[in-house]
N, C-alpha and C positions, 0 to 999 in steps of 0.2 A: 696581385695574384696572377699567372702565368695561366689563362684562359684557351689558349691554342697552341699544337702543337708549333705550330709555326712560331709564334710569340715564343715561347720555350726556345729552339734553335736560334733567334735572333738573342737570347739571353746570352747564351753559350758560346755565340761567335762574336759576343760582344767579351765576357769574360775571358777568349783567348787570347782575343786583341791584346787585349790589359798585360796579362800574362807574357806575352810574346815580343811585345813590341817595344819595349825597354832594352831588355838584353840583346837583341837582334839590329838595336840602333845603335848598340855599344861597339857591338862587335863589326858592325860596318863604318866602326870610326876607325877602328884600328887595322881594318882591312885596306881603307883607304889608301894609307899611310904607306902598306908595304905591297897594292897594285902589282906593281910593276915586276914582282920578286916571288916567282909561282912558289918556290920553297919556300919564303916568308910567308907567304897568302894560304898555305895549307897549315903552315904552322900558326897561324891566327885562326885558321877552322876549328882545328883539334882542339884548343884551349877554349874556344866559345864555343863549342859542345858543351860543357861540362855545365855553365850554364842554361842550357837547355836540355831540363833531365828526360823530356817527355821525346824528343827529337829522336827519326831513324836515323836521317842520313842530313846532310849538308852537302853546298856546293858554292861555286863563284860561278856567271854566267858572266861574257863580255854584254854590251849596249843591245844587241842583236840576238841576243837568246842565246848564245853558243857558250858551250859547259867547257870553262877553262881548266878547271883542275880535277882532283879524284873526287868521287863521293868519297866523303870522311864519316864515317859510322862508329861506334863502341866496338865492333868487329873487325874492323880493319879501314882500307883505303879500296874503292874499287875504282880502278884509272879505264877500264876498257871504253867511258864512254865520254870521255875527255874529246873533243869535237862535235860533240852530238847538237842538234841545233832543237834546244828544248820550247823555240817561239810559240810556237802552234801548239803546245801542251796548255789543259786548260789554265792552269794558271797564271800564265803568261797572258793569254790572250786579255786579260781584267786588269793589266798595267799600264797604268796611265803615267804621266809627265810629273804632274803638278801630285801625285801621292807617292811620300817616300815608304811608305809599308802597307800591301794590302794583305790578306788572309784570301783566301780561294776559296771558292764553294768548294764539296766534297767532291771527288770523283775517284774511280777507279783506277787504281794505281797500276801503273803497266809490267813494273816487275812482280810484284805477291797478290795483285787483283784483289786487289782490299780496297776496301772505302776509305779513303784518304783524303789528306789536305796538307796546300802550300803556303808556307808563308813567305813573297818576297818582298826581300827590304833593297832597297835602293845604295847601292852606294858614294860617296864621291868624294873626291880627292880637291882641295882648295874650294870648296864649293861645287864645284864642278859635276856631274853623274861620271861614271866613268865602268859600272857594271852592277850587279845584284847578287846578292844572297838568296841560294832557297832552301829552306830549310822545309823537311819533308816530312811530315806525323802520319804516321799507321792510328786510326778514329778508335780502337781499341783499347791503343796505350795510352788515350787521354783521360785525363782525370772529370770526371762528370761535375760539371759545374752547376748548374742549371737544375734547377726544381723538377720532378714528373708535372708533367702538364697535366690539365686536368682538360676534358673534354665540353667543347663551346654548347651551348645550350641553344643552338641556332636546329634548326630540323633542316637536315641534309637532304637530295635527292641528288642522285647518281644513277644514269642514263646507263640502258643495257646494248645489249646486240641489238645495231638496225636494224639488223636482217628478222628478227625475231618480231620485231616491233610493226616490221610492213609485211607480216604475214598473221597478224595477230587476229584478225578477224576471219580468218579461215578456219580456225582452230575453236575447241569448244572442251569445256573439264569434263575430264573422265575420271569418272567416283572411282576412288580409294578404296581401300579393307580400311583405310586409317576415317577418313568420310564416315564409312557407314559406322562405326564407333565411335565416333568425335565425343560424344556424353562422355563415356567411359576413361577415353582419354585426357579429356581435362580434366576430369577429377584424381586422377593418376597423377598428370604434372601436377597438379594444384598442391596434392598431397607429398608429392616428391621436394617442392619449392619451397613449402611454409614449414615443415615439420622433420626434411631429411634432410635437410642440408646442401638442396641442391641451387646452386647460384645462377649459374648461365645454364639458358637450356635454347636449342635449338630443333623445330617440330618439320619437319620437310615431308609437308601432307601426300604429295605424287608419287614418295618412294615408300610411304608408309615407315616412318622411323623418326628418332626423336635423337637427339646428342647433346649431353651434358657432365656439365663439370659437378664434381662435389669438394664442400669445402674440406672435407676429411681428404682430398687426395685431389687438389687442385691444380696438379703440374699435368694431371692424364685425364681423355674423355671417356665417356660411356656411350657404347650404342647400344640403345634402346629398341625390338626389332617391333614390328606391331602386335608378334603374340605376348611380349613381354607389354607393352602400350596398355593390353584389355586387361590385364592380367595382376590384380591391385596387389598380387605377392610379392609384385616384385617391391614394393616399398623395405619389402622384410630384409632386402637387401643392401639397404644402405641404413645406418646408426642413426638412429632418433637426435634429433637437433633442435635447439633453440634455433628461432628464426632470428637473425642477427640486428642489433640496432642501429649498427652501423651502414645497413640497407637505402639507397635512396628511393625504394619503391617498398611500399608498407605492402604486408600480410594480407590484408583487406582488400589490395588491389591488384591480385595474382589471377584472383577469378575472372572480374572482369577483364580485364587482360587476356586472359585464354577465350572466353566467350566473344571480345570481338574479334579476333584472332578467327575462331568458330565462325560470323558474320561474312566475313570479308571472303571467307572461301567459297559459301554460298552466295552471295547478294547478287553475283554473275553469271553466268557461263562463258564469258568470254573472259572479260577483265577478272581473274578471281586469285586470292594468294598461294603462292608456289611457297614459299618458303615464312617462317615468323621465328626470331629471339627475341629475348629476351632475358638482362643482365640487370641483377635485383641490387649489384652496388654500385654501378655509372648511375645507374636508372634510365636506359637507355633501349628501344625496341626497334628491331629491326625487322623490314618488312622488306619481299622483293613477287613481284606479282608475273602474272603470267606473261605480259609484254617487255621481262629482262628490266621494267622499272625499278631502284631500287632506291628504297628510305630508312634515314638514320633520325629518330627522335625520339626523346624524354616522353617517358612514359604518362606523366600528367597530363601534359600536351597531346598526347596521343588519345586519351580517354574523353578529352572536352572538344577533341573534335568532332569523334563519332564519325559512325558508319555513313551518313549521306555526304562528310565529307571527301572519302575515299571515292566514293564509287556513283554520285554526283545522283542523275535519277533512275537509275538503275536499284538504287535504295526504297524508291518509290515503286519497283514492278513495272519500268516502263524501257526500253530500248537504251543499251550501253552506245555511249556518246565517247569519239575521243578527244584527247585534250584534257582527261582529266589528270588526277592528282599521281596516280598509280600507274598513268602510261605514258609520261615524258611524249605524248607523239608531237 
């Protein structure tokens, strides 16, 4: 099973290889052959197109990166850049000696500024190297090989603004309209989560406002403002919903959830949460605190760590220490 995004794109750039690197050995055997004959060598381009459906463009480069003939396309020939010295392009720079075919990381393609990739194949004459093939994909027109990844069950932390971080004890929370209602408003999300349909929800306690998706219209969000937050009519506004079973965070544990969510904003005044989501089918909560610290973890894992986790003994009523969990300092 494909655990990481990462993992996922090493799938993929292993299935293009596969894909690619047959027909692109063929056709630099018959490129070989007619080197020396730029009208033969374009006319061996245009016909090993055909076997690369997914391909924009083509080309022959000599030993030294320089583009001997035209780009060959399904659109035509474009010659203007016949001498260009393609070395120092990223995909050039990842050819080595001893490999007759690499694949290029992605990068940004200099004529349509699209996420791109090159595949160069080697070619040679009597054995011999004698130039390369690059054959050039727009990341759009490729066929998706590769599985959706699914998201590592590791608990992330992702470091904010410095600058934020070495002034953080200067600073101190200043209550909310959304604070001094916090009751009101978790039983609002609670109720919007288990019973409306509401998936991802995002609570940003400082601006007083709340943002979420519903599974009834899941491609757009909602803002939620804080008169709408107190205000439990608003539930009337989204369609009564089975809680889904497909959930990797149960029904059960939405409340809690919001209550420590609730905690973590009071246990401080210094270190306290800015920001809390929460996504009821990764099963995944997302936390980002006053010092720009910011965490990605599974919500199980989030509930068994508890509040003197986060915020160290500051939980106990006693002086905010740094170095803990929520200030990366």
């Amino acid at each position: 099973m494909i655990t990481s995004a990462q993992q996922s794109i090493f799938r993929q750039r292993d299935a293009l290889t596969i894909f690619l690197k047959v027909p692109l050995g063929e056709l630099a055997s018959v490129c070989g052959q007619v080197w020396s004959s730029m009208g033969s060598l374009e006319d061996a381009l245009h016909a090993g197109l055909k076997d690369l459906p997914y391909c924009d463009h083509i080309y022959a480069m000599d030993l030294n990166g320089i583009q001997l003939t035209a780009r060959i396309s399904a659109e035509g020939d474009d010659r203007q850049n016949i001498g260009l010295d393609r070395s120092m392009r990223p995909y050039m720079n990842t050819v080595v000696p001893l490999c007759d075919f690499i694949l290029s990381e992605a990068y940004i393609g200099e004529y349509k500024k699209r996420p791109s990739i090159t595949a160069v194949q080697i070619v040679k004459y009597d054995g011999v190297p004698v130039g390369f093939l690059g054959a050039h994909f727009d990341l759009r027109e490729l066929p998706l090989t590769a599985p959706l990844y699914e998201e590592t069950r590791d608990w992330r932390q992702m470091k904010g603004d410095p600058s934020i971080r070495g002034g953080l004890f200067l600073q101190q929370r200043f209550e909310s309209v959304l604070d001094q209602h916090i009751e009101t408003v978790i039983a609002v999300i609670e109720e919007l989560i288990v019973d409306h349909g509401i998936f991802h929800c995002e609570i940003h306690f400082s601006s007083n406002r709340a943002t979420i998706w519903s599974q009834a219209d899941p491609f757009r969000y909602h803002i939620l403002t804080i008169d709408e937050l107190i205000d439990p009519d608003v539930c009337l506004a989204f369609q009564k919903t089975s809680y889904p079973e497909t959930a990797e965070i149960s029904s059960t544990q939405i409340r809690p959830l919001l209550e420590s969510f609730r905690d973590l904003r009071f246990a401080d005044e210094t270190v306290y949460l800015r920001l809390a989501t929460l996504n009821i089918y990764n099963g995944l909560v997302g936390l980002t605190f006053s010092c720009d610290g910011s965490h990605s973890i599974f919500a199980d894992e989030f509930l068994q760590k508890g509040l003197a986790f986060w915020i160290g003994s500051a939980a106990a009523g006693t002086t905010t220490v740094p170095g803990r969990p929520g200030c990366h300092v």
